[in-house]
C-alpha positions in Angstrom: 228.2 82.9 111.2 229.9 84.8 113.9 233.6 84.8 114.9 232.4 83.2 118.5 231.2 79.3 118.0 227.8 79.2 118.5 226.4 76.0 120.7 224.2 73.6 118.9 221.4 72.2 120.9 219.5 69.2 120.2 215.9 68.8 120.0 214.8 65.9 122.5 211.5 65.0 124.5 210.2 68.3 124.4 213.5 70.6 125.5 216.7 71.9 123.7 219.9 70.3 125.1 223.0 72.3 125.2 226.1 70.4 125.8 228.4 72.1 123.8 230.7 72.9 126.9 231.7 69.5 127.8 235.0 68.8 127.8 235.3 66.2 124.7 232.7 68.7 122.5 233.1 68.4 119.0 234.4 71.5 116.8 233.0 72.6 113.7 234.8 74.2 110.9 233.6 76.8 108.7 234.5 75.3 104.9 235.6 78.9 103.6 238.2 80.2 106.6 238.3 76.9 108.2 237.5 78.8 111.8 235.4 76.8 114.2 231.8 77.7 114.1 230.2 75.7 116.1 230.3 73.1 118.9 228.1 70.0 119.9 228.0 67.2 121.9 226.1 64.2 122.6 227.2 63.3 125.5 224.4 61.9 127.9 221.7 62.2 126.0 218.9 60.0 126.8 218.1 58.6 122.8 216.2 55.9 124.1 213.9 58.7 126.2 213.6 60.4 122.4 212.2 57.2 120.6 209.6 56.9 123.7 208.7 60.5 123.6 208.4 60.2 119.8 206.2 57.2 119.9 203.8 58.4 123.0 203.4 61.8 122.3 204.3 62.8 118.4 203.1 59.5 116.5 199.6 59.7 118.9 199.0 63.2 118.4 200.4 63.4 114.3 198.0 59.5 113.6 194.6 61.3 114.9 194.7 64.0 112.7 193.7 63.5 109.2 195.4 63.7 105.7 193.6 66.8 105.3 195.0 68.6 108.8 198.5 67.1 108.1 198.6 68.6 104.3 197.3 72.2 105.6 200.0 71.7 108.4 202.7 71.2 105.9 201.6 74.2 103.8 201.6 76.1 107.3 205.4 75.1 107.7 206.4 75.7 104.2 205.3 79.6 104.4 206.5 80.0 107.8 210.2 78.4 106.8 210.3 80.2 103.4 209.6 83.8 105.2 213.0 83.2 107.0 215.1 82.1 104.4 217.1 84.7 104.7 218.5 83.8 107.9 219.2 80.0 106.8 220.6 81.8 103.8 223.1 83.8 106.0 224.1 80.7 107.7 224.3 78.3 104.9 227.5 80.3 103.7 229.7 78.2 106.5 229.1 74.8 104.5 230.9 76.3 101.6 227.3 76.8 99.2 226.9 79.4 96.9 223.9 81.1 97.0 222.7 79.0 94.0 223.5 75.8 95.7 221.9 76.8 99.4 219.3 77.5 97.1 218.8 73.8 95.7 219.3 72.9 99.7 217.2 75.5 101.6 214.3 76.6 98.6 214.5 73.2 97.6 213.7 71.7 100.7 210.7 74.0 101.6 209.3 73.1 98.6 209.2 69.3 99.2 206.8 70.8 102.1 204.8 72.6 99.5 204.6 69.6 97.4 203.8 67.4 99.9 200.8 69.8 101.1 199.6 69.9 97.9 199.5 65.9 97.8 196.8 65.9 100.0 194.0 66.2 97.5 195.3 63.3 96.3 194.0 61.5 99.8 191.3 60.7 101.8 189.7 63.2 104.9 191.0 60.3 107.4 194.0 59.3 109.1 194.0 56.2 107.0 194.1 55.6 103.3 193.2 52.6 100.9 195.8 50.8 98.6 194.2 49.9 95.5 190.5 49.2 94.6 188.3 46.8 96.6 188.1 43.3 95.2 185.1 41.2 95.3 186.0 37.6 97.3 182.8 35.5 97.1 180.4 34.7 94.2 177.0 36.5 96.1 179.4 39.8 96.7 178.8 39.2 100.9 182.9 38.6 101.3 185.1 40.9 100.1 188.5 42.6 100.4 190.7 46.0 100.7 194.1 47.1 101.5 194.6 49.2 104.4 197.1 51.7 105.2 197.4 53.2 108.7 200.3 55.0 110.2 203.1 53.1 111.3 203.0 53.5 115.5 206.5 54.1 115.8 209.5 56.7 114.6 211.3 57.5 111.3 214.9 58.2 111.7 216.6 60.3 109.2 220.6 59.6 109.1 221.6 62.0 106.8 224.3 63.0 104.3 226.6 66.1 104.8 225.8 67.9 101.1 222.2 68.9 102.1 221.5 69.9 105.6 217.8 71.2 104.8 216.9 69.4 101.6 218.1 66.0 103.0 216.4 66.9 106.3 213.0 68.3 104.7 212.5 65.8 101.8 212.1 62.7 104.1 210.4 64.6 106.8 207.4 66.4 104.9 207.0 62.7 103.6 206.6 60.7 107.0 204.4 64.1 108.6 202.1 63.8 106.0 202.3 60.2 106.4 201.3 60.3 110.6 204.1 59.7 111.8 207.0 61.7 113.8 210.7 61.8 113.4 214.0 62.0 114.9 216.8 63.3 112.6 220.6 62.6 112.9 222.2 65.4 110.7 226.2 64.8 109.4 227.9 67.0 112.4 230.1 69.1 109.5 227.0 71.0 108.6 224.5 70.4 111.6 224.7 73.9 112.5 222.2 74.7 109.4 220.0 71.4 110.1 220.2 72.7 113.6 218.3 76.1 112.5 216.0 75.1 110.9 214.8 72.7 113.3 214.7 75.7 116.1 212.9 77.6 113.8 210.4 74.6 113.3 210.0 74.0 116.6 209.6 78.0 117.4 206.6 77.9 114.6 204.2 75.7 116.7 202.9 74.2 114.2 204.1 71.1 114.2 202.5 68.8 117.4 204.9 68.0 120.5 207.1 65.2 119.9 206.9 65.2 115.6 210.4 66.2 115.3 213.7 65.7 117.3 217.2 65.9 116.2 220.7 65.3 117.8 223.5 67.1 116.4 227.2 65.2 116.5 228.2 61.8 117.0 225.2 59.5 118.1 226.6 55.9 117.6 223.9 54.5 119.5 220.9 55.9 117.9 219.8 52.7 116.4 220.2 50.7 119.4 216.5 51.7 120.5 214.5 50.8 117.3 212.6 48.1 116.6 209.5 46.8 114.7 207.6 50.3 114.6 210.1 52.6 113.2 211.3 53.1 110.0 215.0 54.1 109.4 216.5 55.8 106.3 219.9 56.7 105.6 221.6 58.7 103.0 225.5 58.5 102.9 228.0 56.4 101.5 227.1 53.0 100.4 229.7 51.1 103.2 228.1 52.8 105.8 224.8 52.1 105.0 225.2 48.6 104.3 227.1 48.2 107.4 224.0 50.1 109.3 221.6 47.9 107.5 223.2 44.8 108.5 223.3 46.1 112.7 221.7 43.5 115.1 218.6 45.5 115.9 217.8 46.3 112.7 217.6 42.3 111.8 216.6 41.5 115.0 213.0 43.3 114.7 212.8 43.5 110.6 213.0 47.1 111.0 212.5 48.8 107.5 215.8 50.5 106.0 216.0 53.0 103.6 219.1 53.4 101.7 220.4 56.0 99.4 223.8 55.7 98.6 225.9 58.0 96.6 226.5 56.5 93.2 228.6 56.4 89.6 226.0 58.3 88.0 226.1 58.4 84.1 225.7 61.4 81.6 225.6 60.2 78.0 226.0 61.8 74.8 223.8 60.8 71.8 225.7 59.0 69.0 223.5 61.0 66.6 224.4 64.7 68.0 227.6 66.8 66.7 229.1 69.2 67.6 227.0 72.8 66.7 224.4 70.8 67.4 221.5 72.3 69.9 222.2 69.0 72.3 225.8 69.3 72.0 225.8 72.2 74.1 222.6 71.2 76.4 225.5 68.5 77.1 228.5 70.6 78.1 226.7 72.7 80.2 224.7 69.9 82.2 228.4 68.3 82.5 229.8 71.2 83.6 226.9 72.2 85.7 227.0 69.1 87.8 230.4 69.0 88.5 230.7 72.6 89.6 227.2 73.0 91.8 228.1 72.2 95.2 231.1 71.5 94.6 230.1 68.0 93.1 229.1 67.1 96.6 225.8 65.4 95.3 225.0 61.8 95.8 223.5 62.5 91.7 226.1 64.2 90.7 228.0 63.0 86.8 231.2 60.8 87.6 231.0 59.2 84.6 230.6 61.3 81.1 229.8 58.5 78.1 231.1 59.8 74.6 230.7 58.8 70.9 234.4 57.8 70.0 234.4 60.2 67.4 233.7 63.1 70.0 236.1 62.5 72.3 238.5 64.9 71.6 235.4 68.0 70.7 234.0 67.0 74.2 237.2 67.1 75.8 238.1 70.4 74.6 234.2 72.1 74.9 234.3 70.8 78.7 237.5 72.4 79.7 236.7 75.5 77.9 233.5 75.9 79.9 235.5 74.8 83.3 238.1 76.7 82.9 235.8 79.7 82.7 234.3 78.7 86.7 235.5 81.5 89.5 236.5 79.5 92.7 236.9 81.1 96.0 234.9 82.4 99.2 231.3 82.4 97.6 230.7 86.2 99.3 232.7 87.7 96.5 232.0 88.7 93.3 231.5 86.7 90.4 232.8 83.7 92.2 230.2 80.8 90.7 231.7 77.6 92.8 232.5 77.6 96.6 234.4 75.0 99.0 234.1 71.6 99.5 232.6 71.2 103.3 236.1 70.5 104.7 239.5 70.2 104.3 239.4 66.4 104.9 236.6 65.8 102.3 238.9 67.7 99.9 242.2 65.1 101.0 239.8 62.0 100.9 238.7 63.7 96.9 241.9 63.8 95.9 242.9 59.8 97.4 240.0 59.0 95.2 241.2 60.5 91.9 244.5 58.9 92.6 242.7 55.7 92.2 241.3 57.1 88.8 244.8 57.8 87.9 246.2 54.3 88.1 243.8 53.9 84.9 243.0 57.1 83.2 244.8 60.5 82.0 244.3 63.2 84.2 243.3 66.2 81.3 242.2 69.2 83.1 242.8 70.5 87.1 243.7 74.0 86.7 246.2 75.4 89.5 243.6 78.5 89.8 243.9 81.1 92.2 241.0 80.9 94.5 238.8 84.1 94.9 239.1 84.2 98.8 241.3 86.1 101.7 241.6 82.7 103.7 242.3 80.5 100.4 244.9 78.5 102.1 242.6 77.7 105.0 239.6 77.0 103.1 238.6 73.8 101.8 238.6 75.1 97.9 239.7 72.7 94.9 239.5 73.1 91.2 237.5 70.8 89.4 239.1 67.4 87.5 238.7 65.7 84.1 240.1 62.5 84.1 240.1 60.5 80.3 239.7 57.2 79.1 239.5 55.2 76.1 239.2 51.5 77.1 236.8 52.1 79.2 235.2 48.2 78.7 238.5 47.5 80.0 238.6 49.9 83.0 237.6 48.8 87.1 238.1 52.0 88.4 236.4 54.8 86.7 233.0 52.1 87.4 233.7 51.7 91.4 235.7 54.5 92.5 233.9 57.8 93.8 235.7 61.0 94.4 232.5 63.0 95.9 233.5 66.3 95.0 234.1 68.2 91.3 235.9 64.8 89.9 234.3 63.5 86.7 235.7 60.7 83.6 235.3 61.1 80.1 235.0 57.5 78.6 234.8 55.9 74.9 231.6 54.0 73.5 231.3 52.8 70.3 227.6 52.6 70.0 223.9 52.9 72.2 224.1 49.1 72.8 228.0 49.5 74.3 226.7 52.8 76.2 223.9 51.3 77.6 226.6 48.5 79.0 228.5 51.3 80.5 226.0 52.8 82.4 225.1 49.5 83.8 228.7 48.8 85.0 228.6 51.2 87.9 226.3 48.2 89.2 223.4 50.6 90.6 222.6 54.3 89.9 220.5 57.2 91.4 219.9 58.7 88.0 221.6 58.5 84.2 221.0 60.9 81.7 221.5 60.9 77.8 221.6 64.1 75.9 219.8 63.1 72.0 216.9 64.7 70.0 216.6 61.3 68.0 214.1 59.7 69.9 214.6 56.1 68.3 218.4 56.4 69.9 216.5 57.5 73.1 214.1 54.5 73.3 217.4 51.9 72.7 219.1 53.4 75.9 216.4 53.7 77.8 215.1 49.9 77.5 218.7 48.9 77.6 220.3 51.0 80.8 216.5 51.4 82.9 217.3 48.6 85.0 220.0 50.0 86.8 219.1 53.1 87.0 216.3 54.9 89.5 215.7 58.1 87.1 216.6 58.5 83.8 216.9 61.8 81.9 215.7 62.5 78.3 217.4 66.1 77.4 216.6 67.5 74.3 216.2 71.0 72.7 212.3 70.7 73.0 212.5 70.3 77.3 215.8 72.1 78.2 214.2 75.5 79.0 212.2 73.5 81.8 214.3 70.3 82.7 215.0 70.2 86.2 218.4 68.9 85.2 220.4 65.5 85.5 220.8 65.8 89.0 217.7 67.5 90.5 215.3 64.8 92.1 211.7 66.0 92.3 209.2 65.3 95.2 206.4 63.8 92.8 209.0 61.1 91.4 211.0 58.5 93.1 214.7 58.9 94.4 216.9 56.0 94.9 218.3 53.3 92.5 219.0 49.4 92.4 222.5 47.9 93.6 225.3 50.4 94.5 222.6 53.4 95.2 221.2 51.3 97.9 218.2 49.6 96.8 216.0 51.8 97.8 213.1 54.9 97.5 211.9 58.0 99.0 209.8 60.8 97.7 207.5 59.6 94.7 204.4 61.5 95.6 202.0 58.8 97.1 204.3 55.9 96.9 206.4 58.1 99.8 203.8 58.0 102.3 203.5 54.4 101.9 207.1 53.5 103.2 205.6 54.9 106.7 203.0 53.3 107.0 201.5 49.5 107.0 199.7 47.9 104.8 197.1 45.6 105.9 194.3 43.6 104.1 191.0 43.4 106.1 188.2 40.8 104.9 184.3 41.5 105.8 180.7 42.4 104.5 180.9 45.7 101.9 178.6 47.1 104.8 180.9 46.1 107.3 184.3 47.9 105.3 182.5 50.7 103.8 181.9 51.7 107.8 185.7 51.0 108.4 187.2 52.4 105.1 184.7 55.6 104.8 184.8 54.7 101.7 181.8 53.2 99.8 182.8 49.2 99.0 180.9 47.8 95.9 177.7 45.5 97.5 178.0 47.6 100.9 174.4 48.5 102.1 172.4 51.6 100.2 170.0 53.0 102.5 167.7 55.5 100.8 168.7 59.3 101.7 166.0 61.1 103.0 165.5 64.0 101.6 167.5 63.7 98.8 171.5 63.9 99.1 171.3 67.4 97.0 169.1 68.6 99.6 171.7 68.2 102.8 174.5 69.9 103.9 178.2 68.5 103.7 178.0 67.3 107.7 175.1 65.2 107.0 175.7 63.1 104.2 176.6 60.0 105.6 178.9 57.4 103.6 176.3 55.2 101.6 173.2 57.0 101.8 171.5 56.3 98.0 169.2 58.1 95.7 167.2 55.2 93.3 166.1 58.2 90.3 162.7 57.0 88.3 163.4 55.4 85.1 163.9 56.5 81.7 163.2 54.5 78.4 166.0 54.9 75.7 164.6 56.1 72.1 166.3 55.9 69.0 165.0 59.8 68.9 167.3 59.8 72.0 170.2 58.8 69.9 169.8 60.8 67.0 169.5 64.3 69.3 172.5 63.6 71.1 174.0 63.2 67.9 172.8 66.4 66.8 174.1 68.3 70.1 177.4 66.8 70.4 178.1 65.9 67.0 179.3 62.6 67.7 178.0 61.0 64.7 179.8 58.1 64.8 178.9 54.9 62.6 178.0 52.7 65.5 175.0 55.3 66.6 173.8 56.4 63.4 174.1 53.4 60.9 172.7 50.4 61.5 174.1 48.9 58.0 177.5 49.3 59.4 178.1 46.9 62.7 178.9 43.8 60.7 181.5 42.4 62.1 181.1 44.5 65.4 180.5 43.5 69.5 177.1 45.3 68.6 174.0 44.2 68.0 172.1 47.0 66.5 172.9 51.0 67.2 174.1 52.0 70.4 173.5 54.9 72.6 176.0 57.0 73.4 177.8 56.2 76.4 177.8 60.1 77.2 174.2 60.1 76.7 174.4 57.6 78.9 176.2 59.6 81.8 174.1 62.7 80.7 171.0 61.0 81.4 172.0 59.5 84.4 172.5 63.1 85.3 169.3 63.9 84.6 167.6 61.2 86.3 169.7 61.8 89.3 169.7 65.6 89.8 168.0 67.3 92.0 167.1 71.3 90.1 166.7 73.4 93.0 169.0 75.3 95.1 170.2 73.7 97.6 173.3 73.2 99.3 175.5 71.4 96.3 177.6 74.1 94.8 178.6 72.9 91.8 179.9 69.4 89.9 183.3 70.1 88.8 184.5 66.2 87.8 184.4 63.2 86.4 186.3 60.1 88.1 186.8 56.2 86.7 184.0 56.5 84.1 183.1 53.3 82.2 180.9 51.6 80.1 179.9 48.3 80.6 177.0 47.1 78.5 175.6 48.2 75.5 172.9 50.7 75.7 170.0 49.5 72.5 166.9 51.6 72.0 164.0 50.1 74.6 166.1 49.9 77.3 165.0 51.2 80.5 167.6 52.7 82.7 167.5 53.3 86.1 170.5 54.8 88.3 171.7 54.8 92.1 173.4 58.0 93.4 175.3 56.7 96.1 177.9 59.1 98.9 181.2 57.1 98.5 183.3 59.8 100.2 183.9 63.1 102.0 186.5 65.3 102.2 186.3 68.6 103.8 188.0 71.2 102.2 189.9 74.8 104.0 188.4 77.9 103.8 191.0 80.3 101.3 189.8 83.6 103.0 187.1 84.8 105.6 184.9 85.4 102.6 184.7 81.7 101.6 181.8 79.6 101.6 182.6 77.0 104.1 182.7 73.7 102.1 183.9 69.8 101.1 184.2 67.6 98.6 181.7 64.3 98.1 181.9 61.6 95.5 178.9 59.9 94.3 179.4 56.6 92.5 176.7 56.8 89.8 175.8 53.4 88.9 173.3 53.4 86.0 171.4 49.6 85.0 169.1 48.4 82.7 165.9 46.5 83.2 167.2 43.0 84.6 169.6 45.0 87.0 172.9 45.1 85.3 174.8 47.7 85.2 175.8 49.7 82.1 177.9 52.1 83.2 179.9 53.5 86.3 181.4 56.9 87.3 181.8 58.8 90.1 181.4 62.6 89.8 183.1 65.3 92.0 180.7 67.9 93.8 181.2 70.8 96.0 178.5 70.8 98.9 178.4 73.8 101.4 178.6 73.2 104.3 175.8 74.5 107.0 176.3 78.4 108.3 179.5 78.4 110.8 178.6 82.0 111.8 
C-alpha cells in the first residue's frame, strides 16, 4: 500500500462513489505498521437506489442468459482476476497475510469461479433447471409433475467476515452469478480496501452485466432496511451478530432467506489407537499447528479445541510446542517469517480478553514472549500463538463456548471415542471436526457419533495426507456451514449452492405440456416422428421430443450365446438353463447389454451425418426380462440440448443432445431405459 491513504469507492447503480473526504470518514489501519491506509465513507449513499438498480437492471439481464452463458462468464472472470493476482497480492500485505495465507484468500477465491464454471456441465442450456425427476400423478400418465427452479428476482447480499476479503467475497458470489441472480456485497471495513480491488477490477473486466455486482465499503447499518421477499441475505461473522441480523424486522417481516455462518469451537481429534512415531501422530501436530498459525487463526474453521487420548497428553503437549515454538512472527515481507499480524490491534486486545476467559479454567502452557520479525513491531498488531490445557474437560464451560479468534487453541482429556465424540458435540454446533486415525473401525464410531453437530468432518490418515485439503479448507463442490453455534446454515456444495438463490416451484400439466416448458423431455409427453431421421439434422434443428420408432428385432437364443462369446459375460443366468431355480427368472435371459447394444443397432443411423460421436451412458436400467422370442422395438427420443463453446477457431461448432432410448417388447412394455450422450455439429457458422 502506499504511505498516502488511498480512498475507497463503492460500487453502486452503475458509478464508483468516493466519499472518503467527508468529515466523519473512517480510517483504516494497516495490521503490520498500524499506518492508516485507507479511508471510506458511507455517508449518503442511496442503498435503497442499489437494491432497485440490482433488481431492474443486474437480476433482468444475469436471469435471460443461460446456465451455459453464466458458466463461460465465470471462467471469463476467473482468468481475467487470476492474471492480476499480483496486484491483489501486493495489497493483501496491509491485512497482515502472508503470502501463503493471501493465497488461501485471493487463489482460493478465483478458484471458487473456476469451479463454479466448471459446474455448468452439470446444468441445463436454460435459464432454468429441474429439481429432481418428473413424477407421474394420474393412473393414464395425462397429469403429471416437476420441480422447478428459476432465479430468484431479487438481490443476494453478502455481509462478510474480516479474515477473507476475496475468498469470502468470491465463494458466495460465483454461487448466486451462476445462479441468475446479482449481488450487493458489504465487506468488514478493516480489510475492504482488498474487497474494494477486486471489485474495481471486476467491474473494469466487463464481463460481468451492469448491475450484477455492487459493494459499499464501511459502516452501512442500514443495508437490510431495503430487502424483502426477493433477496436472499448471507452473513458470515460472529454468531451474536448474525443472530441479532437474523432476527431484524425486515427480515421477518418478508420471510427473507438468511444465511448464516458463524465462527465456531471447531474440534481436531486424535485417534485413541495412534502413538506417538506413529505416521498420524505427526499428520496431527502439524494440522494443529498449521491451523493455528495460518492467518493468524483468523478462520471461522480454524482448531480451538484439540481432543487427546489421556495417555498423550503430556507427548502432544510437548510435540505441539516444539513445532510452535519453531513459527517466525513478524512483518510477513521479511525473510523466513511464516506467520503475520492479526488484522488489528483491537482484534489482538479482544483475543487476549477471550483467553482470559480460558484461563479462569485451564493452564495457560505455551505463549512465547518472541521477538517479532518487524521494524514497526510495537505498532503492528503481532501476537504469539497460545496453548491453553485441560484435563476435566467434561467438567469445563469455557473451553466449549468461549472463542478467541486468533492463534488461541485448548488441549483437552478424553478417555475414549464415545467421550470424544461427546466433546466435539459440546461446542453445540461446528463448521468442521477432524480426527486424525488410520483405524478405520475408530473412524466409523466418531463419525456416527460427532456427524450431527458437525457440517464437515475430516478423515486424516497416512493414505490421503499428501492430497487433503486440510481441517480447515472448505471446498466449492462440498457444503460449508454447520448446525447450532455455526449458524444453521450452507453455502457452496456444488449444485445444492445455486439452489439457495433460486425458487423452487412445482408445476402440474400434460407431459406435452411440461416437456415444452421444462425443455426437457417428461415421460408420456408427445413423440412426434423426426423427419429425416434425428442423426440426419444438425444440433439447431432437433427439436425437444422429436422420436425415431427403429423396426423390430426378434431375440434368439443364438443372440445370447454370441454376446456371450464377445463380451465374455458368461454368466449362469444366460448360459444355463438348469441353474435359475430359485431365481426371478423364468428361463435364460438376454443380456441387458445386449439389450442396449441392440437397441443401438436398431436405432442408429450408419452414414455420416452430422452426429459426431456417442461418448455416454446416463440412468441405464433394466426393467423386464428379456427371454428368447421376444420382439423388441425401441423409441429414440431428443430429451435435451445443450450447446457447447468452441475451445479454439479450429473447432467444430457443436452441442450436446440426450436421447432417452426406450426399448419394449411386443405388448408395449418397456424393458429397458437409458439415455446416451452425443455430440451433433452444428450447421457451418462460416
Amino acid at each position: 500500500m502506499s504511505t498516502s491513504p488511498s480512498h475507497l469507492v463503492h460500487g453502486l447503480q452503475g458509478q464508483l462513489i468516493d466519499n472518503a473526504n467527508a468529515a466523519n470518514a473512517t480510517p483504516i489501519y494497516s495490521a503490520l505498521t498500524g499506518e492508516v491506509v485507507a479511508l471510506t465513507s458511507t455517508e449518503g449513499l442511496d442503498l435503497g437506489g442499489a437494491y432497485n438498480y440490482a433488481r431492474s437492471v443486474g437480476n433482468l439481464a444475469l436471469r435471460k442468459m443461460t446456465f451455459q452463458e453464466r458458466g463461460r462468464m465465470l471462467k471469463r472472470l476467473a482468468l481475467h482476476l487470476h492474471a492480476k493476482k499480483e496486484v491483489f497480492y501486493q495489497i493483501s500485505w496491509a491485512t497482515g497475510a502472508t503470502r501463503a495465507d493471501a493465497w488461501i484468500d485471493i487463489e482460493g477465491g478465483i478458484g471458487n469461479l473456476f469451479s463454479y464454471a466448471s459446474l455448468r456441465r452439470k446444468l441445463p442450456d436454460t435459464p432454468f433447471a429441474l429439481d429432481g425427476e418428473s413424477l407421474g400423478l394420474s393412473k393414464g400418465g395425462s397429469f403429471s409433475g416437476h420441480h422447478l427452479l428459476t432465479p430468484k428476482e431479487g438481490v443476494a447480499v453478502h455481509i462478510n467476515a474480516f479474515n477473507f476479503p476475496v475468498w469470502g467475497m468470491l465463494e458466495k458470489a460465483a454461487v448466486n452469478w451462476l445462479a441468475g441472480v446479482p449481488c450487493i456485497v458489504k465487506p468488514a471495513t478493516g480489510t475492504s480496501f482488498l474487497t474494494e480491488a477486486v471489485c474495481r477490477e471486476i467491474v473494469a473486466s466487463g464481463i460481468l452485466p451492469d448491475g450484477a455486482l455492487q459493494w459499499v465499503c464501511g459502516s452501512a447499518r442500514d443495508i437490510l432496511d431495503h430487502v424483502d421477499e426477493r433477496d436472499v441475505v448471507t452473513f458470515t461473522g460472529s454468531a451474536s451478530t448474525g443472530k441479532k441480523l437474523r432476527q431484524s424486522a425486515r427480515i421477518q417481516e418478508h420471510s427473507v432467506p438468511f444465511n448464516l455462518e458463524a465462527d465456531s469451537l471447531n474440534a481436531a481429534v486424535l485417534g485413541a489407537t495412534v502413538e506417538p512415531g506413529d505416521p498420524e501422530f505427526d499428520l496431527f501436530i502439524k494440522e494443529v499447528r498449521k491451523e493455528m498459525t495460518v492467518k493468524c487463526g483468523q478462520k471461522c474453521t480454524a482448531v480451538r479445541r484439540i481432543l487427546v487420548p489421556r495417555h498423550l497428553m503430556d507427548a502432544t503437549q510437548e510435540a505441539l510446542i516444539a513445532a510452535l515454538a519453531k513459527t517466525v512472527i513478524g512483518d510477513p515481507r521479511e525473510e523466513g517469517v511464516r506467520m503475520g499480524a492479526l488484522v488489528s490491534k483491537d482484534q489482538v486486545a479482544e483475543v487476549r480478553a477471550q483467553a482470559a476467559r480460558l484461563a479462569e479454567e485451564a493452564e495457560l502452557v505455551f505463549n512465547p514472549d518472541v521477538e517479532f520479525v518487524s521494524s514497526t513491531a510495537s505498532a503492528g498488531a503481532f501476537m504469539a500463538p497460545m496453548v491453553f490445557r485441560t484435563d476435566r474437560p467434561m467438567e469445563a464451560v469455557n473451553c466449549h463456548e468461549v472463542e478467541a479468534f486468533g492463534p488461541v487453541s485448548t488441549l483437552m482429556a478424553y478417555d475414549d471415542v464415545e467421550e470424544a465424540s461427546v466433546l466435539a458435540k459440546k461446542g453445540r454446533g461446528s463448521l468442521c471436526c477432524s480426527i486424525t486415525t488410520h483405524d478405520s473401525a475408530e473412524a466409523q464410531q466418531f463419525v456416527y457419533g460427532a456427524a450431527s453437530m458437525h457440517g464437515r468432518m475430516l478423515v486424516l490418515d497416512r493414505d490421503c495426507a499428501k492430497e487433503s485439503t486440510g481441517h480447515g479448507s472448505p471446498l466449492p463442490s462440498l457444503v460449508h456451514g454447520g448446525p447450532g453455534r455455526a449458524g444453521g446454515g450452507e453455502e457452496m456444495g456444488g449444485l445444492r449452492g445455486i439452489k439457495h438463490y433460486m425458487q423452487r416451484t412445482a408445476i402440474q400439466g400434460s407431459p406435452t405440456m411440461l416437456t415444452a416448458i421444462t425443455q426437457q423431455y417428461q415421460p408420456g409427453g408427445a413423440q412426434p416422428e423426426s423427419e429425416p431421421h434425428a442423426f440426419r439434422k444438425h444440433f439447431e434443428d432437433l427439436v425437444i421430443g422429436e422420436t425415431v420408432t427403429t423396426h423390430k428385432h426378434t431375440v434368439t437364443e443364438a443372440d445370447i450365446v454370441n454376446f456371450a462369446n464377445v463380451s465374455g459375460d458368461n454368466f449362469y443366468a444366460h448360459m444355463d438353463e438348469t441353474s435359475l431355480e430359485g431365481t426371478v427368472f423364468e428361463r435364460r435371459v438376454a443380456h441387458g447389454y445386449f439389450v442396449l447394444s441392440k437397441a443401438a443397432g436398431l436405432f442408429v443411423d450408419p452414414k455420416k451425418g452430422p452426429v459426431l460421436l456417442n461418448y455416454g451412458i446416463e440412468e441405464a436400467r433394466f426393467t423386464k426380462p428379456v427371454y428368447p422370442g421376444t420382439t423388441l422395438g425401441v423409441r429414440l427420443t431428443v430429451k435435451e440440448k445443450v450447446a457447447q463453446e468452441k475451445r479454439d477457431e479450429g473447432d467444430v461448432a457443436k452441442g450436446i443432445v440426450k436421447f432417452l432410448v426406450d426399448v419394449y417388447d411386443e405388448t408395449g412394455e418397456t424393458v429397458a431405459l437409458a439415455t446416451i450422450l452425443t455430440m451433433v455439429k452444428m450447421k457451418d457458422q462460416s
